[in-house]
Structure formats: C-alpha cells, structure tokens
N, C-alpha and C positions, 0 to 999 in steps of 0.2 A: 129105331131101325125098322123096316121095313123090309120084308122077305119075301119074297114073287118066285115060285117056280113056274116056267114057262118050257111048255114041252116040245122040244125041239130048238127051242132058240138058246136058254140060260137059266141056271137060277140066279135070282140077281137077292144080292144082302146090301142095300143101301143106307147110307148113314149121313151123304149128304144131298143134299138140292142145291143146284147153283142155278141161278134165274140172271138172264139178263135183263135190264130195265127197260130204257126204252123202245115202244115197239112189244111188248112182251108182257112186262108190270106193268107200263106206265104209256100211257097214249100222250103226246106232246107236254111229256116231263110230268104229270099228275097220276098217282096212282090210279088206277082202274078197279071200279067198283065192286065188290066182293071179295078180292084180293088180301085185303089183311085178315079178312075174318078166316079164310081158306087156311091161311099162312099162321094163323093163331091155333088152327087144329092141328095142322100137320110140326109142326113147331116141336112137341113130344117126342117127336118122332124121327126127324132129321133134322140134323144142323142146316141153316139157313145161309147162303150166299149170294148178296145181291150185287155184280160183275156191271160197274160200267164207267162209260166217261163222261158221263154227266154233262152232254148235249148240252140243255136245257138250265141248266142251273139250279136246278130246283131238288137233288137226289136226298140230299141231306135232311131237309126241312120235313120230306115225304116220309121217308121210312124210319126215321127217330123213335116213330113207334112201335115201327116192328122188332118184330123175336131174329133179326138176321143179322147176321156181319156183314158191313158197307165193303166194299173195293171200289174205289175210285180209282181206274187205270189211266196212266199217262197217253200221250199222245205219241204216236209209234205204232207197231203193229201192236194192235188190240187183240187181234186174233190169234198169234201166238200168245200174248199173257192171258189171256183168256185159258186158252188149251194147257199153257206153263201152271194155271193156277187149281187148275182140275187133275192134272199128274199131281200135284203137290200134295191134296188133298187123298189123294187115290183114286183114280180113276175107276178101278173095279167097285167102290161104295158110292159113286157122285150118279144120280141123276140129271142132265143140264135139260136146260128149257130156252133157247133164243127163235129169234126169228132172220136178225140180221148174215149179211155175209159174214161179218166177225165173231158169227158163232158156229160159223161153220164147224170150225175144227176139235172144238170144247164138244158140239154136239156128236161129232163123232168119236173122240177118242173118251166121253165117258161112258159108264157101263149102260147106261140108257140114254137116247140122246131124244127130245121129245121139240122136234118144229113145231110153231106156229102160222097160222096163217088168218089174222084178224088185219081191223082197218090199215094199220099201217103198212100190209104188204108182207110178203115174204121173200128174201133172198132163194131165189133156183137152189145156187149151191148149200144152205143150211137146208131145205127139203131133202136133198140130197144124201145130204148127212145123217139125218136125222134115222132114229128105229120108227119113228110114229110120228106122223103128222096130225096136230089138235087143230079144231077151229075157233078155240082160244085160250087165252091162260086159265080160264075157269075149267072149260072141260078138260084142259094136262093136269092142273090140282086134283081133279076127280079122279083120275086116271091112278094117282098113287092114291086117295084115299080110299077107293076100291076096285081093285086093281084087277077085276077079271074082266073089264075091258080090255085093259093090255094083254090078257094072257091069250082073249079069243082073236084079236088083230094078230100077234104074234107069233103064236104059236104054230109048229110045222103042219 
C-alpha cells in the first residue's frame, strides 16, 4: 500500500497500479527500458495490472517476468473494460497510467489517474483525464515511489 495525503486534493491509500501497455510500458510492443526494474520495487507495494489488447503480439512473451497480472482485452470497447476493470478492482485503491484514448476513462474514474506523454504520443482526451501529466512511464514510477512530487503538483 501506498499512502499520499495531499492537501486539498485527497488522501489517497492505493493498493493497486493498473498500467496500460502499449504507448505507456512498451514502445512498439517491447518493453521500455527501466521498467521492470521500477515495477520490481514497487511490486511490495501494490498489486500490478498490466490492461491491454496486445497490438503487437508480443504482451505475453514481454511481461512473463514481471511481478503483474496480464489482461488481455477483447476487441470492443477497450475503454469501457478498461474503466469496468478498475471499478472492479476499486477505483478508490487503483492508480492508472495510460496514454492512449482508451484510457481515458480508467484514468479518470481511478483514485489517481497519471497521463503520459512520451514517443508514441498522447491522446487530448487521456491528458484530460488524467490528475498528472508525466513525461514518461519512468518519471509516473517515481511519482509513487516518492511521492511528494505529486503532493507539490497537486496539492491546493
């Protein structure tokens, strides 16, 4: 778990991270460098979920070694199973982390929603969404692993 009081926004008690893959973890379906080792710290600490539809082909083969529960979501709206899979989870204990449009809504309806904005671009509406905009998935890892970055961005 993971405890953040944030003065004027929330105190937030999080238990899970749901990451989406590509775009986020993974740059044209390969994980992105520094990323397991990040996810090996925080690992102790919150349940790991990695949300995707596996583009690329490759989700499987990639994260076999990490500490996270796979989702591979059907084809359909992504974006509501996305959002369905983060209610289910509890949204008040979920951190999410996307970049794309289909995470618009996971980024919004979890207790912390953290946009990206590295190579692959980022969807308007997830910035939108989002409590925090990182300049990539290394600095949103750093963000929960010491977190009074988020409390000085956020806080009232």
């Amino acid at each position: 778990m993971i405890g953040i009081n944030i003065p004027g926004f929330k105190e937030l008690r999080l238990t899970h991270l749901v990451l989406d893959y590509n775009g986020t973890i993974a740059a044209h379906g390969r994980l992105i460098r520094g990323v397991p080792e990040k996810l090996e710290v925080l690992a102790p600490r919150l349940a790991i979920h990695i949300l995707t539809a596996d583009t690329f082909g490759t989700v499987r083969e990639q994260v076999s070694p990490l500490p996270a529960h796979l989702i591979v979501i059907p084809p359909g709206d992504q974006a509501q199973a996305k959002c369905a899979y983060v209610r289910q989870l509890g949204a008040e204990l979920t951190v999410a982390v996307g970049n794309g449009r289909n995470d618009r809504l996971m980024l919004k309806e979890a207790a912390l929603g953290i946009a990206l904005l590295q190579a692959e671009g980022a969807a308007v509406e997830a910035l939108l969404a989002a409590d925090v905009v990182a300049p990539d998935i290394l600095a949103a890892l750093d963000l929960l692993l010491a977190p009074d970055g988020l409390i000085a961005t956020l806080r009232s």
